[in-house]
mmCIF file of the N, C-alpha and C atoms, coordinates in Angstrom:
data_MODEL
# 
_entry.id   MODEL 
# 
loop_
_atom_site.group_PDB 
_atom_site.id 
_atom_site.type_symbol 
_atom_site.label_atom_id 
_atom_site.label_alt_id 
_atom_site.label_comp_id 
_atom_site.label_asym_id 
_atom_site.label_entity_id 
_atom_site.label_seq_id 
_atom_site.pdbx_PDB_ins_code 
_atom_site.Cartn_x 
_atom_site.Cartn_y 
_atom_site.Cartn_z 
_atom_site.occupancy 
_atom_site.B_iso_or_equiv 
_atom_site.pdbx_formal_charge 
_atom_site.auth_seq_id 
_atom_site.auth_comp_id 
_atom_site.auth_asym_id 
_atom_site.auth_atom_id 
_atom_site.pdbx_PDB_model_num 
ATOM 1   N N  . UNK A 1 1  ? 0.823   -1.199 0.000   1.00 0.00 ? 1  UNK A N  1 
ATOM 2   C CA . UNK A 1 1  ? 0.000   0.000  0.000   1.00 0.00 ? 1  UNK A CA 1 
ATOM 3   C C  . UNK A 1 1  ? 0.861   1.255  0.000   1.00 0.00 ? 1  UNK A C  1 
ATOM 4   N N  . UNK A 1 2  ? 2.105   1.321  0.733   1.00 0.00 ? 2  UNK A N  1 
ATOM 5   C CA . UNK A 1 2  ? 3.041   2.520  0.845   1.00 0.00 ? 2  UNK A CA 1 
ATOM 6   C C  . UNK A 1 2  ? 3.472   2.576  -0.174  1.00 0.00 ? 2  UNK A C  1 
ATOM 7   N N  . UNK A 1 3  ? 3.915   1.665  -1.411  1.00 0.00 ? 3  UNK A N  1 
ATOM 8   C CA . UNK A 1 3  ? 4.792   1.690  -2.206  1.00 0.00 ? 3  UNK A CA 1 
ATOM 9   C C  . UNK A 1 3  ? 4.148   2.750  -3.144  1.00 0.00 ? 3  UNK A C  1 
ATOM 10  N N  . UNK A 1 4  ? 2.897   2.474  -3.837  1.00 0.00 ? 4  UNK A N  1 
ATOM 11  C CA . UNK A 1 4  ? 2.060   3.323  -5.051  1.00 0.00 ? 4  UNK A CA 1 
ATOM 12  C C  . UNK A 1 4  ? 2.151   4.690  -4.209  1.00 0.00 ? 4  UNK A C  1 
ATOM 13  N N  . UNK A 1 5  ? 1.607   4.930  -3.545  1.00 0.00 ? 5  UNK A N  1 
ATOM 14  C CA . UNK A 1 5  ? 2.143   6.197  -2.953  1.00 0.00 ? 5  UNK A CA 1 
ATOM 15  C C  . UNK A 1 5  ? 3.058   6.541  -2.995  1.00 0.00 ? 5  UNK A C  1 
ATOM 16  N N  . UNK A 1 6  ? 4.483   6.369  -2.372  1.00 0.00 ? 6  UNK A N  1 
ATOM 17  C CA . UNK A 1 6  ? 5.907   6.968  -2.496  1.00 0.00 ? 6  UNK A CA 1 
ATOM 18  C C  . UNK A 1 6  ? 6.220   7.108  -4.264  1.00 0.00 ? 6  UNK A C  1 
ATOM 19  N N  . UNK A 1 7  ? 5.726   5.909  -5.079  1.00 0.00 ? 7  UNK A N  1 
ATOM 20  C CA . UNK A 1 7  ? 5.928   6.220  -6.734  1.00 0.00 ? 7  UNK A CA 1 
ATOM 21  C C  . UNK A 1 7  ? 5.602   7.339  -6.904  1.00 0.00 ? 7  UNK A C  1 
ATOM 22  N N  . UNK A 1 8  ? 4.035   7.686  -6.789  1.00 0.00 ? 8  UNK A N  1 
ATOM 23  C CA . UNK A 1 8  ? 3.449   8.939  -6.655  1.00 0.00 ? 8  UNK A CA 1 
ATOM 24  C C  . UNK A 1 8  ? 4.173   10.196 -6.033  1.00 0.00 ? 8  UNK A C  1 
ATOM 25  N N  . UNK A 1 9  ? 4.702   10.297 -5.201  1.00 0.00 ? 9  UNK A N  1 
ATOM 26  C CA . UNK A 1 9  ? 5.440   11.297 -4.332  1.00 0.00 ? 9  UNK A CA 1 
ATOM 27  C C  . UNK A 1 9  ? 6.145   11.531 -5.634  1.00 0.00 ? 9  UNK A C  1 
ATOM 28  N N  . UNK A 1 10 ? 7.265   10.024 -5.705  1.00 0.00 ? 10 UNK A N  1 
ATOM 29  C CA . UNK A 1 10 ? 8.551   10.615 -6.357  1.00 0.00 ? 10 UNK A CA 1 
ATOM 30  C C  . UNK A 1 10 ? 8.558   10.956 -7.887  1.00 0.00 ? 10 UNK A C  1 
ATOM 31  N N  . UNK A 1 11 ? 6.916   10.919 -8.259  1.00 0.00 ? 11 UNK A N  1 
ATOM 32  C CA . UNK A 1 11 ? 7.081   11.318 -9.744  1.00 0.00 ? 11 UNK A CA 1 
ATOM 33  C C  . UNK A 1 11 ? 6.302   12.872 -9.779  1.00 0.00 ? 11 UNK A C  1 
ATOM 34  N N  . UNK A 1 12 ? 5.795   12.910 -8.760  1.00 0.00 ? 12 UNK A N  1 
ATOM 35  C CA . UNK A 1 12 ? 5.356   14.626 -8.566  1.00 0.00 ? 12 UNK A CA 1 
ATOM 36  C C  . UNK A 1 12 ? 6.639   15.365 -8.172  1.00 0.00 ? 12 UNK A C  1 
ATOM 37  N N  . UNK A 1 13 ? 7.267   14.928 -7.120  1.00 0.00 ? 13 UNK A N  1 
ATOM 38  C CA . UNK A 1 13 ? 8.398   16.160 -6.895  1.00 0.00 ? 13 UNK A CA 1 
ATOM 39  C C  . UNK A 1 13 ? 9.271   16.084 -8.201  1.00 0.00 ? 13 UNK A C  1 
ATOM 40  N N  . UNK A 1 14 ? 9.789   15.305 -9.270  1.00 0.00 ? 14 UNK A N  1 
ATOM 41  C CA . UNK A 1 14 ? 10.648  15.009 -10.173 1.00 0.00 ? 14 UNK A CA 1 
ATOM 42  C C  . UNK A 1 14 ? 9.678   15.923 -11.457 1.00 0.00 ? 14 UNK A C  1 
ATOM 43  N N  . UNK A 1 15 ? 8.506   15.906 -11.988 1.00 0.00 ? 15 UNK A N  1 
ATOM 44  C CA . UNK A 1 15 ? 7.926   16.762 -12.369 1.00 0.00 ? 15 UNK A CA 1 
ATOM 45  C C  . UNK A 1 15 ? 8.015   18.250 -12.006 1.00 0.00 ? 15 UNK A C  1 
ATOM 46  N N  . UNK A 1 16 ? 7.709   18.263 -10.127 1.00 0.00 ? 16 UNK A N  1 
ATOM 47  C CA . UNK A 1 16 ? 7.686   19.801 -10.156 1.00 0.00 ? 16 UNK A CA 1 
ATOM 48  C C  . UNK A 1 16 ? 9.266   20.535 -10.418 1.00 0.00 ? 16 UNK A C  1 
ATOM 49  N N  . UNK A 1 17 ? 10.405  19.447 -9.847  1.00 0.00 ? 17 UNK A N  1 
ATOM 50  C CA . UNK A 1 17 ? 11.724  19.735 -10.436 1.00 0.00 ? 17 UNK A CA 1 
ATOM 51  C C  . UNK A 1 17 ? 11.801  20.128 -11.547 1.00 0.00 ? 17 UNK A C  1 
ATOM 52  N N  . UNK A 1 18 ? 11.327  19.183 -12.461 1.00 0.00 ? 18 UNK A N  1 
ATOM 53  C CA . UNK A 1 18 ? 11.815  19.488 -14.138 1.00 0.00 ? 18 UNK A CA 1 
ATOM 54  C C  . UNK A 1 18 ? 11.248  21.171 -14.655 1.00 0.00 ? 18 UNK A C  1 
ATOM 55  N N  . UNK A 1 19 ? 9.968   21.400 -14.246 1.00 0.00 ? 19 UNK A N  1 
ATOM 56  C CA . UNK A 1 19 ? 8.975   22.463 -14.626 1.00 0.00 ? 19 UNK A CA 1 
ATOM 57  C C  . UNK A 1 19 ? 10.496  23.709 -13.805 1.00 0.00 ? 19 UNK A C  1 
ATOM 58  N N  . UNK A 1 20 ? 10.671  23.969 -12.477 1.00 0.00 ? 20 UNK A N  1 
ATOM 59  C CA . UNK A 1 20 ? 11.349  24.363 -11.854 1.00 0.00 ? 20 UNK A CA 1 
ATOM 60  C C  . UNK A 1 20 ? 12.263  24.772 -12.387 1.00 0.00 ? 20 UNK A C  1 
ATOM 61  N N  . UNK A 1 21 ? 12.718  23.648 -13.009 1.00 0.00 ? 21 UNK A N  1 
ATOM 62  C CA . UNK A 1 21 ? 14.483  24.138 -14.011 1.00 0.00 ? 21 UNK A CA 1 
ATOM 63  C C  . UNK A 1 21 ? 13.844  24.550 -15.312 1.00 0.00 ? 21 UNK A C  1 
ATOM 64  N N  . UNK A 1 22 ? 13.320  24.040 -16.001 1.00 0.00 ? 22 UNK A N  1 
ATOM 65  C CA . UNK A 1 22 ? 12.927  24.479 -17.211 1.00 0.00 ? 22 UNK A CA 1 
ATOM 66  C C  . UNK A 1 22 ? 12.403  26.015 -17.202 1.00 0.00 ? 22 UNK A C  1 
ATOM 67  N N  . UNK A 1 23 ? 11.960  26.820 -16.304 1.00 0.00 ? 23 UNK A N  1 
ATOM 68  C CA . UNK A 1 23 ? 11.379  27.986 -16.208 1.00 0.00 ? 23 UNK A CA 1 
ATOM 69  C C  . UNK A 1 23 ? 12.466  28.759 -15.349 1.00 0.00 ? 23 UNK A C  1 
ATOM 70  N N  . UNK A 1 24 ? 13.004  28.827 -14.308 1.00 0.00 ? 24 UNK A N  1 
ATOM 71  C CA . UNK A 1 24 ? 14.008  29.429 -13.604 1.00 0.00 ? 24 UNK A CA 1 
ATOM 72  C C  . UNK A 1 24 ? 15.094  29.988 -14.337 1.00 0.00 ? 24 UNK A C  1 
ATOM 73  N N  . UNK A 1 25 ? 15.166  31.423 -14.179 1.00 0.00 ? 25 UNK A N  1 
ATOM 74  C CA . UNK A 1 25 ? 15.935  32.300 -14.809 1.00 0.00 ? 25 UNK A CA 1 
ATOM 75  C C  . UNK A 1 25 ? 15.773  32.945 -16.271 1.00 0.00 ? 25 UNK A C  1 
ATOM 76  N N  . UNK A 1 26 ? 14.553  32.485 -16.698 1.00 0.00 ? 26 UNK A N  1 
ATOM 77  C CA . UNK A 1 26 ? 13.911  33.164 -18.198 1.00 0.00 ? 26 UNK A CA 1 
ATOM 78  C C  . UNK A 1 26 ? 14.176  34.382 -18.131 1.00 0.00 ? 26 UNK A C  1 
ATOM 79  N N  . UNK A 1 27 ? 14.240  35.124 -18.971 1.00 0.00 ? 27 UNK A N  1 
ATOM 80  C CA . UNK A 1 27 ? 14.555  36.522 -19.310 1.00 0.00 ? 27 UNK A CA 1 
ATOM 81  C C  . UNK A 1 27 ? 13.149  37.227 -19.621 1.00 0.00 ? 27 UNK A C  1 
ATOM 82  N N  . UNK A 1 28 ? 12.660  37.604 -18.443 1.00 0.00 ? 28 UNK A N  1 
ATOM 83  C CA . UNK A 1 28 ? 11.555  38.282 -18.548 1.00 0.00 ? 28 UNK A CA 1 
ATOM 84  C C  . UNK A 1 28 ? 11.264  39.609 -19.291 1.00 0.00 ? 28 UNK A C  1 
ATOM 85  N N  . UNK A 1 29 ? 12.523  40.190 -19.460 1.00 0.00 ? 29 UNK A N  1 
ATOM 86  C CA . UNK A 1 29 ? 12.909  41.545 -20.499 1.00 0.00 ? 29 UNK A CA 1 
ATOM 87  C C  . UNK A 1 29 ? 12.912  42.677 -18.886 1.00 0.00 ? 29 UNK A C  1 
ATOM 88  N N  . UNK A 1 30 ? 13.612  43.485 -19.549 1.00 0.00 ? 30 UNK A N  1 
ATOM 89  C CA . UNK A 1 30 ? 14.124  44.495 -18.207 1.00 0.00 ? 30 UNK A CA 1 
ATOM 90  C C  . UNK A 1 30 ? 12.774  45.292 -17.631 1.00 0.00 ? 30 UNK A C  1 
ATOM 91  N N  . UNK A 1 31 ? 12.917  45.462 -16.692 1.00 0.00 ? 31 UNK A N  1 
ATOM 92  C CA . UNK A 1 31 ? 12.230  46.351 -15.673 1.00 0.00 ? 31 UNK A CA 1 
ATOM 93  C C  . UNK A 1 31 ? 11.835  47.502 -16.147 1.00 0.00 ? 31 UNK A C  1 
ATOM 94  N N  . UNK A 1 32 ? 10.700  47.978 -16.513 1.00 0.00 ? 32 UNK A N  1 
ATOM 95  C CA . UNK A 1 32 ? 10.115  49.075 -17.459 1.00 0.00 ? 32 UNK A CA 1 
ATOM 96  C C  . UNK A 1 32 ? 10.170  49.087 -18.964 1.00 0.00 ? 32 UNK A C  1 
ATOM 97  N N  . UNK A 1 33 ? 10.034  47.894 -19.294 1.00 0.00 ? 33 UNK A N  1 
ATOM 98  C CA . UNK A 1 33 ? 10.582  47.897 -20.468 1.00 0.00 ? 33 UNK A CA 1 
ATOM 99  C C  . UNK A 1 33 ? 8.742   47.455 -21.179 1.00 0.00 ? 33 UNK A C  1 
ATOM 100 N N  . UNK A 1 34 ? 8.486   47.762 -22.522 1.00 0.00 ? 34 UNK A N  1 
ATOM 101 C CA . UNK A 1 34 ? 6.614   48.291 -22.662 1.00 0.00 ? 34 UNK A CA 1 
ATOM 102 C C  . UNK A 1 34 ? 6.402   46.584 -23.014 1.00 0.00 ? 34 UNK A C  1 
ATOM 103 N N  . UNK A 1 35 ? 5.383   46.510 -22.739 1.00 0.00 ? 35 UNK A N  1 
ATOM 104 C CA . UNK A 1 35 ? 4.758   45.394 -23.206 1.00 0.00 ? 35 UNK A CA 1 
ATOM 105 C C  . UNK A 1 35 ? 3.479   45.487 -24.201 1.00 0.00 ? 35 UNK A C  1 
ATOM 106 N N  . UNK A 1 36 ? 3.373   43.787 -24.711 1.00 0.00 ? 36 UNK A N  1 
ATOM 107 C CA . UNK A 1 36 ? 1.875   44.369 -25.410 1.00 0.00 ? 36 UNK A CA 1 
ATOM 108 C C  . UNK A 1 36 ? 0.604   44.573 -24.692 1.00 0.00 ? 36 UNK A C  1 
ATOM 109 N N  . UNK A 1 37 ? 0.014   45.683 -25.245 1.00 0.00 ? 37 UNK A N  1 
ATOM 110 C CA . UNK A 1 37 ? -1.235  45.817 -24.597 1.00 0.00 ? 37 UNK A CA 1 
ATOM 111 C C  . UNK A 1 37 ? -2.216  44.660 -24.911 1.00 0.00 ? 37 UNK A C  1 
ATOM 112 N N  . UNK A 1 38 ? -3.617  44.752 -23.833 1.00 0.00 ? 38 UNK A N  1 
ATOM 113 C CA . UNK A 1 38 ? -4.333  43.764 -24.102 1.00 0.00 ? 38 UNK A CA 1 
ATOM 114 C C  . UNK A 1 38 ? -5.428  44.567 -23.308 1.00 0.00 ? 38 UNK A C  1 
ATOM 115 N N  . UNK A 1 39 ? -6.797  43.757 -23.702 1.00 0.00 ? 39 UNK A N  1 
ATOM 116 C CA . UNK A 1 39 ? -8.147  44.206 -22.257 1.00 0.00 ? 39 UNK A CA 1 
ATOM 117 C C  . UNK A 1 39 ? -8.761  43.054 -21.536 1.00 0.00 ? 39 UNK A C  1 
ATOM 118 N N  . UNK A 1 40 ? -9.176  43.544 -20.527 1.00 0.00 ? 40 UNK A N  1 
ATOM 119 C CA . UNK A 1 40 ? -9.407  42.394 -19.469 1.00 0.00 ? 40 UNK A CA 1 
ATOM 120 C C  . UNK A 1 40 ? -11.321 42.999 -19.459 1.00 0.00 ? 40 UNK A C  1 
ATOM 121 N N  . UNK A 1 41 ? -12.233 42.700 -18.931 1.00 0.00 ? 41 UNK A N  1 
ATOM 122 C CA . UNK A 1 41 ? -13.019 42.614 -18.437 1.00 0.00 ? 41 UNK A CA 1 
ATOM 123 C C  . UNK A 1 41 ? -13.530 42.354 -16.888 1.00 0.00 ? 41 UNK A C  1 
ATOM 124 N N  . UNK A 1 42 ? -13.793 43.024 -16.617 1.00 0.00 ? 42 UNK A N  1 
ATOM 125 C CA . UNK A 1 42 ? -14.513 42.543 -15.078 1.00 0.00 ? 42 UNK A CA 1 
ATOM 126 C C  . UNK A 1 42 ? -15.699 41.986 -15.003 1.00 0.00 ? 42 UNK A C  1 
ATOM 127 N N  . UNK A 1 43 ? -16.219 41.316 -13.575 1.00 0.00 ? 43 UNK A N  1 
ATOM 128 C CA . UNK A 1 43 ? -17.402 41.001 -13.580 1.00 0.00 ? 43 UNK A CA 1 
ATOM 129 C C  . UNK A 1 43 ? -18.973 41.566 -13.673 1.00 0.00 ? 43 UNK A C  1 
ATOM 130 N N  . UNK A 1 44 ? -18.485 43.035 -13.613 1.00 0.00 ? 44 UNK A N  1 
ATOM 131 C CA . UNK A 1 44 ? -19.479 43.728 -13.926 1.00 0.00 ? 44 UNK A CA 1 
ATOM 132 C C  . UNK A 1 44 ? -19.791 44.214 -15.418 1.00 0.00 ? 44 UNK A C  1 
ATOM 133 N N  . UNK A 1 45 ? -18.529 43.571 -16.368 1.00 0.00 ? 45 UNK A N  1 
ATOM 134 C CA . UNK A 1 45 ? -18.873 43.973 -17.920 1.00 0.00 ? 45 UNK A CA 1 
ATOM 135 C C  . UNK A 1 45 ? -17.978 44.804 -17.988 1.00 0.00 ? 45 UNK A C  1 
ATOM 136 N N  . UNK A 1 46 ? -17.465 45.699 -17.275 1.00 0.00 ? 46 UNK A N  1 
ATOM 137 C CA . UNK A 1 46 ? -16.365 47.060 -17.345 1.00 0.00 ? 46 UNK A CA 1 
ATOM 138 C C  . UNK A 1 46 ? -15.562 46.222 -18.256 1.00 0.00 ? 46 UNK A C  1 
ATOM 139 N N  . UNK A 1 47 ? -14.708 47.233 -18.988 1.00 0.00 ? 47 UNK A N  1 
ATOM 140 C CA . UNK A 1 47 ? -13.653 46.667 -19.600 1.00 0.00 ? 47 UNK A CA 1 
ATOM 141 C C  . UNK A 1 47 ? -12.478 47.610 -19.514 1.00 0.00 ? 47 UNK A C  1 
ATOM 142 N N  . UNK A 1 48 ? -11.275 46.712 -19.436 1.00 0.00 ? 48 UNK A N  1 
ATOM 143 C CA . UNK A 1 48 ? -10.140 47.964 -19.009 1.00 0.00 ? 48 UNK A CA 1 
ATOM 144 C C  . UNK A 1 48 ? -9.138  47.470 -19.630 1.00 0.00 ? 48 UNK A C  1 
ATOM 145 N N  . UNK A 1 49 ? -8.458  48.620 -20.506 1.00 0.00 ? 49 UNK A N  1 
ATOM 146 C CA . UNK A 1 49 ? -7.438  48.351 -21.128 1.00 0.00 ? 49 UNK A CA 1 
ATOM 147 C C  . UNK A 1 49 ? -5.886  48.614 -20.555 1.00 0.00 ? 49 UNK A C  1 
ATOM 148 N N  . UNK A 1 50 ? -5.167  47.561 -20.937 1.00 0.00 ? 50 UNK A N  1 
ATOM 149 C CA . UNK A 1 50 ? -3.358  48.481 -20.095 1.00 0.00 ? 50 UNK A CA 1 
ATOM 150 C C  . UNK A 1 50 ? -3.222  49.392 -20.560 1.00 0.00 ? 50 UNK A C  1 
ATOM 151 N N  . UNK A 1 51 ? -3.007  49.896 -21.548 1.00 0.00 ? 51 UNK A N  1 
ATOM 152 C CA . UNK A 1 51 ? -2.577  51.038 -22.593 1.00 0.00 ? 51 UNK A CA 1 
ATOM 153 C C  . UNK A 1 51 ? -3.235  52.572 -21.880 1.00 0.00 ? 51 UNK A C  1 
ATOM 154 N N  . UNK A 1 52 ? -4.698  52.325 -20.818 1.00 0.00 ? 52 UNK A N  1 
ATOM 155 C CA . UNK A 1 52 ? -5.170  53.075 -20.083 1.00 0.00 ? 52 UNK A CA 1 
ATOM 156 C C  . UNK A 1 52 ? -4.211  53.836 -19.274 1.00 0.00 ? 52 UNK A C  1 
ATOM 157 N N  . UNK A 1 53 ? -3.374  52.694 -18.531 1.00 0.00 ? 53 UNK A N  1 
ATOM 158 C CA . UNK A 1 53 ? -2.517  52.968 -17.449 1.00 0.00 ? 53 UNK A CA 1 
ATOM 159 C C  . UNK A 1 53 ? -1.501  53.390 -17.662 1.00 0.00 ? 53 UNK A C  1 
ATOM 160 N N  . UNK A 1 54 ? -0.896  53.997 -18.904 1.00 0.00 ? 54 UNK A N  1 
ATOM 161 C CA . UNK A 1 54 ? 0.817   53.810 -19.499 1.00 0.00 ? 54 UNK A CA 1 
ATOM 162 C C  . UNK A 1 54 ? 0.748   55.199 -18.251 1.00 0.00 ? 54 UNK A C  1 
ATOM 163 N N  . UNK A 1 55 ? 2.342   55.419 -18.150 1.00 0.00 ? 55 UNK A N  1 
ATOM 164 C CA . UNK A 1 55 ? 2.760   56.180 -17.271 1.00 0.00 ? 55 UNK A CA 1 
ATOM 165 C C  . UNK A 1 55 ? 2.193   55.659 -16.216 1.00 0.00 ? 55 UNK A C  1 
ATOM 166 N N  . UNK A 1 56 ? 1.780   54.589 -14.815 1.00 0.00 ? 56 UNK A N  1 
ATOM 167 C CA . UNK A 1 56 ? 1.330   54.532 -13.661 1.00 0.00 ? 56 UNK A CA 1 
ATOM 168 C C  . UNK A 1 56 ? 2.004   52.919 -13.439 1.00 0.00 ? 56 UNK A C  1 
ATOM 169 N N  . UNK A 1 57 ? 1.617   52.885 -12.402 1.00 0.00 ? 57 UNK A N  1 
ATOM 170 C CA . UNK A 1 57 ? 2.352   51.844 -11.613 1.00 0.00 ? 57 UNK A CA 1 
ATOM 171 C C  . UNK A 1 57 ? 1.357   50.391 -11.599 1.00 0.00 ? 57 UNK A C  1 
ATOM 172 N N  . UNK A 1 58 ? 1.448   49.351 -12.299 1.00 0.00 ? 58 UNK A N  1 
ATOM 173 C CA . UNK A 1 58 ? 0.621   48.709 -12.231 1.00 0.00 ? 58 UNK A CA 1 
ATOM 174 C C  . UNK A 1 58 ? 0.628   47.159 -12.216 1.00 0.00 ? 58 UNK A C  1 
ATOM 175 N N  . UNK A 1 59 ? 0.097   46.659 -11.258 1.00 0.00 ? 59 UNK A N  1 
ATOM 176 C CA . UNK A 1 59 ? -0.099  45.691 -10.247 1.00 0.00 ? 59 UNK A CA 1 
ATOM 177 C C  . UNK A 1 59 ? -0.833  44.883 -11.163 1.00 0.00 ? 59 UNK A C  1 
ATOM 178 N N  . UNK A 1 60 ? -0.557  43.735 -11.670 1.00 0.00 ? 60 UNK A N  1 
ATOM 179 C CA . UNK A 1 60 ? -1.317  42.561 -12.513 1.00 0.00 ? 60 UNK A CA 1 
ATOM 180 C C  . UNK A 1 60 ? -1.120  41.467 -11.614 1.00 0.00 ? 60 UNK A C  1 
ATOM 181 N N  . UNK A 1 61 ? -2.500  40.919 -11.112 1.00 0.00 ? 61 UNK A N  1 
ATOM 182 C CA . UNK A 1 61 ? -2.678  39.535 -10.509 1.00 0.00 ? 61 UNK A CA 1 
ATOM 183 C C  . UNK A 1 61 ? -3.351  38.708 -11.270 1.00 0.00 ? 61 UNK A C  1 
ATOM 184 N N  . UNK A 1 62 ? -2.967  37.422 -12.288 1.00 0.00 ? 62 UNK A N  1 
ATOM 185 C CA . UNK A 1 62 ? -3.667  36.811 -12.695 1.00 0.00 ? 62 UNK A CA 1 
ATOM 186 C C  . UNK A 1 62 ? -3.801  36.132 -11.334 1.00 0.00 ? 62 UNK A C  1 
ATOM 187 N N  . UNK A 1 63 ? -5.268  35.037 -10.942 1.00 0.00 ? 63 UNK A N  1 
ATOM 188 C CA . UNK A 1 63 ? -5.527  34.309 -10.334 1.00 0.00 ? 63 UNK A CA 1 
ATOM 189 C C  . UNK A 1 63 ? -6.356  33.193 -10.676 1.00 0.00 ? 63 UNK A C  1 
ATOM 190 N N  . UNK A 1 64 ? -6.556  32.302 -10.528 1.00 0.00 ? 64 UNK A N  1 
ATOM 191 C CA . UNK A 1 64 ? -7.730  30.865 -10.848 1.00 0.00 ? 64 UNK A CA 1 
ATOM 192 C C  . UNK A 1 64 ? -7.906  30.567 -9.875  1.00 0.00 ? 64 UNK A C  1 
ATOM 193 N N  . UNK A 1 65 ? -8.776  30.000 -10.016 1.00 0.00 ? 65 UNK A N  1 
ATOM 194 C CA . UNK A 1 65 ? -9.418  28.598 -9.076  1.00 0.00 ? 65 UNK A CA 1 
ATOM 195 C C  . UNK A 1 65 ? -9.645  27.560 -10.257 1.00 0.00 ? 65 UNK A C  1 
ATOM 196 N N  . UNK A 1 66 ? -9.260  26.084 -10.048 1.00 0.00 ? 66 UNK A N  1 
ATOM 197 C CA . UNK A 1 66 ? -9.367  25.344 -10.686 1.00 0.00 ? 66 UNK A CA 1 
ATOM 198 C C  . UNK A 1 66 ? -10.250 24.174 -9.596  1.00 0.00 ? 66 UNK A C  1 
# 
C-alpha cells in the first residue's frame, strides 16, 4: 500500500523539479521595459485596457481557481 504512494510522491516532486528548471531564470525583459497591450473585463462587464494605465504603476494579478 506505501509503495504506489511513495511512486506517486517521487514522480510529482521530479515533475515539479523538471517544470522548476525548465522555467528558472527566463529573461523576462528588463524592468520598465513596454509590453503588449491587451483588455481584461470585469465582472461587472467594465472593460479595461493596459494602454489606459501607461505612465502609472501597475499591479497585474492573474488568479484561478481550478
Amino acid at each position: 500500500m506505501m509503495r504506489p504512494i511513495l511512486i506517486l510522491l517521487v514522480i510529482a516532486v521530479a515533475v515539479f523539479g523538471f517544470t522548476l528548471w525548465r522555467n528558472f531564470g527566463r529573461d523576462a525583459g528588463p524592468v520598465g521595459a513596454p509590453v503588449a497591450d491587451f483588455t481584461l473585463t470585469d465582472v461587472r462587464g467594465e472593460t479595461f485596457r493596459l494602454s489606459d494605465y501607461r505612465g502609472k504603476v501597475v499591479l497585474i494579478d492573474f488568479w484561478g481557481f481550478w
